[in-house]
Each structure stands twice: as structure tokens, then as C-alpha cells.
N, C-alpha and C positions, 0 to 999 in steps of 0.2 A: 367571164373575162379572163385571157389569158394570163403568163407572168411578162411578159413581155408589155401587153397594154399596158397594165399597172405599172407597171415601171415608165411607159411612158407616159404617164397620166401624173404622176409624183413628178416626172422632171418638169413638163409646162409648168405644173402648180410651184415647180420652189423657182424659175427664170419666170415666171409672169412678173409684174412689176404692182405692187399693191398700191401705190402711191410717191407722189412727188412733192416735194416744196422745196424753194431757192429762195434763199435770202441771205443779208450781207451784215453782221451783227456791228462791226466798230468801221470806223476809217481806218483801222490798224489791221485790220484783216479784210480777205475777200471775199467776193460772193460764192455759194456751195452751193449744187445743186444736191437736194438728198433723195432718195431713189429707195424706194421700201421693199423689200422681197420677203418671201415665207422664212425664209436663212438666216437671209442679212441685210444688212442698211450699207449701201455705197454711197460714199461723201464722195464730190469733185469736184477741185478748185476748178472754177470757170474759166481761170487767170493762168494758171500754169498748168491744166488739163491732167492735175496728177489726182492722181484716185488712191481711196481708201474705202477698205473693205471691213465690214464689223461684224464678224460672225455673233450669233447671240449668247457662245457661251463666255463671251470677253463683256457679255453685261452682267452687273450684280447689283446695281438698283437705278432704279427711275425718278428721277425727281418733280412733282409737279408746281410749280411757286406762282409771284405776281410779283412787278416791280414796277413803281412809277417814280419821275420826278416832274420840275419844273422845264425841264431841257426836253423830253423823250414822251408818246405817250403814253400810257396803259402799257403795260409790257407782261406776258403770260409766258410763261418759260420752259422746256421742259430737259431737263437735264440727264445725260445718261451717264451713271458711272462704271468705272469699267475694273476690271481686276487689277492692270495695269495701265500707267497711260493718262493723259490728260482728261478732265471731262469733254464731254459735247454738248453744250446748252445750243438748242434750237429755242429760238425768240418771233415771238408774233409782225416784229415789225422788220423793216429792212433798211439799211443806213443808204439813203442816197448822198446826203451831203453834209458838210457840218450845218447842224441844229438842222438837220430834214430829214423824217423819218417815213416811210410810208406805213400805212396799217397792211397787213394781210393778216387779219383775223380769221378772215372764213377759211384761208389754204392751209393758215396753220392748223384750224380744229378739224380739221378734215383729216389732215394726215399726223397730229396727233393718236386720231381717234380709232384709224389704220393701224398707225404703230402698236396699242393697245393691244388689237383685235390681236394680233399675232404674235407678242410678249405673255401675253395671259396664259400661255400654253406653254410656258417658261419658268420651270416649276423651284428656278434656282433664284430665280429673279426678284427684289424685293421694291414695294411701290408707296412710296413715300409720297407726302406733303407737303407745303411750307418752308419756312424757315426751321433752324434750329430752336431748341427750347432756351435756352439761355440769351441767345440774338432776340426771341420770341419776347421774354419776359421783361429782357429792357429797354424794347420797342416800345410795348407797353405801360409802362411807368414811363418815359419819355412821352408819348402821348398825352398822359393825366396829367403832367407838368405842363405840356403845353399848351394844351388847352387852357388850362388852370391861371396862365399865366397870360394865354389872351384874354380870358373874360376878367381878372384886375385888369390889364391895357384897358378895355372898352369902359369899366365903368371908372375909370381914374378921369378917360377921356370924355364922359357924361358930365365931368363938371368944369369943363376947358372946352370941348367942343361939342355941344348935346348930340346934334345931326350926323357929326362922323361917329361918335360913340354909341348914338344909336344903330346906325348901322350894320359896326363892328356887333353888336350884340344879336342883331339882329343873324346875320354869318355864323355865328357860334352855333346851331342848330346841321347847317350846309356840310361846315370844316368837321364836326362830330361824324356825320355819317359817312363822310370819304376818309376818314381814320378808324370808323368802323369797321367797312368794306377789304379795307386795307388788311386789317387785325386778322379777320372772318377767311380772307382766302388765303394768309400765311402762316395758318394755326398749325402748330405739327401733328403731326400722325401721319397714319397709315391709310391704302382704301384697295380699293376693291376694280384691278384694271376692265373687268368684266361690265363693271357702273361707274364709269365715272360721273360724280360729282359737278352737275353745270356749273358753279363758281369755278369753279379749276380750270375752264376754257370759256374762250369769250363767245358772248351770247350772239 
């Protein structure tokens, strides 16, 4: 193979396109389509057709997390930090409307799992986990209160109302493992963008 082929065999491979996902994180922002190449990740607002370009050496770490509440589903997150410059959190779901969110699980782990593939070879790049250790640890003691604090509610209510007290106690088992789950996939650390970790994306 000549210099010339090779050369153009490098250019298809860094303009081929690795991956795609679009989605719309708040009602205060737009929708983005993101666009994966061997280089770079092109953002582009959908709304005002303006493009940003992210070469990989404006990345210096990746974040992998989870966030839920009562308003939003499951939310899997992956953040990219940059030298300079705002973050970019890409989020599993996509805001159509107030309180409507849709899942795209599968588009997100797909081209999380792209983005990956071609960061791993980014030897400046650092690939974190979770929350932080101190948000970490009093998430945690927040949790053992909580909990702590529903199972007194349920048996205060065992002797005022037996059948909602049983119940509530009966929950206490449910509410434990979905602040398990919770705990378990925002532990800090580090990993390995080569394996990632199936808690870190959704199943």
C-alpha cells in the first residue's frame, strides 16, 4: 500500500461518522444532535443549526453517574469535562414536555459505548464514576436516617393503624434496594473505558 492510499484510508476513518444520539436535556435548552468521529464529537443545536466542534484534546475527564427522582425517570449520565468551557452532560432521556420525558436507553448505551471505544486511545483522558466522595458520604448517612426514620413511622403506625403500618413495613425491604442500587452505581472511583461496568449503563 502506497503513501497516498494510507493517507486516504486515515482520512475516511477520522470523517466516517462512529455514532449518533439527539436529545433535549431541560425545557431551558434545545435539542442537540451529537455526531461521534475518530477526532471529534460535533454538537448541533437543531434550533439555531449552530455547530460545535470538540477536538479530544479539549477532553480531560469523563464522567460516568445516575440520577433519579419523583418528576424524571432513571437518568444515566455521561459528562464530559473539558480544559476549558462548560461541561457536556449527555442524559439517557429526552425532555419533550413539562413532566414528559421519554427514555432512550438503548441510543444512549450505544453511543456512549462508541464514545468509549474511541476516548480509550486518549492517553490524557481521565474516566471517572459517580458522584463525589463527600456528596457520596452524605447521601449515605442521609439514606440510614431515612430509612431509620421510616421504619419508627411504620411501627409508631402498627399501633394507630395496623394494615397501613403493615404495609409501610412491609416497603421497607423495596425502598432499601432502590437506595441500594442508587448508592452502588454513584460510588466514586475510577474504571476502565476498555470494560465498562454494566451498572454504569442501562441494561
Amino acid at each position: 500500500m502506497n503513501i497516498n492510499s494510507i493517507a486516504h484510508s486515515i482520512y475516511w476513518e477520522l470523517m466516517e461518522s462512529k455514532a449518533t444520539y439527539n436529545f433535549r436535556s431541560t425545557a431551558f435548552t434545545k435539542e442537540n444532535a451529537l455526531t461521534l468521529y475518530a477526532d471529534k464529537l460535533l454538537v448541533k443545536n437543531l434550533s439555531t443549526e449552530a455547530e460545535r466542534s470538540i477536538e479530544w484534546s479539549q477532553v480531560k475527564e469523563v464522567v460516568l453517574a445516575f440520577a433519579n427522582s419523583k418528576n424524571t425517570p432513571d437518568v444515566y449520565l455521561c459528562t464530559l469535562k473539558f480544559q476549558m468551557g462548560t461541561d457536556l452532560v449527555i442524559k439517557s432521556v429526552h425532555y419533550k414536555g413539562l413532566a414528559d420525558f421519554e427514555k432512550r436507553e438503548e441510543d444512549y448505551a450505544l453511543f456512549v459505548r462508541a464514545l468509549h471505544e474511541v476516548l480509550a486511545k486518549e492517553r490524557h483522558i481521565h474516566f471517572k464514576k459517580g458522584i463525589s466522595k463527600g456528596l457520596y458520604i452524605l447521601m449515605g448517612l442521609l439514606s440510614i436516617f431515612g430509612i431509620g426514620m421510616y421504619i419508627a413511622i411504620s411501627i409508631v403506625m402498627l399501633f394507630s393503624t395496623i394494615i397501613v403500618g403493615i404495609l409501610c413495613l412491609i416497603f421497607t425491604p423495596f425502598l432499601g434496594m432502590k437506595l441500594y442500587a442508587y448508592m452502588k452505581k454513584n460510588q466514586p472511583g475510577t474504571y476502565d473505558p476498555k470494560a465498562l461496568p454494566d451498572y454504569l449503563l442501562p441494561s
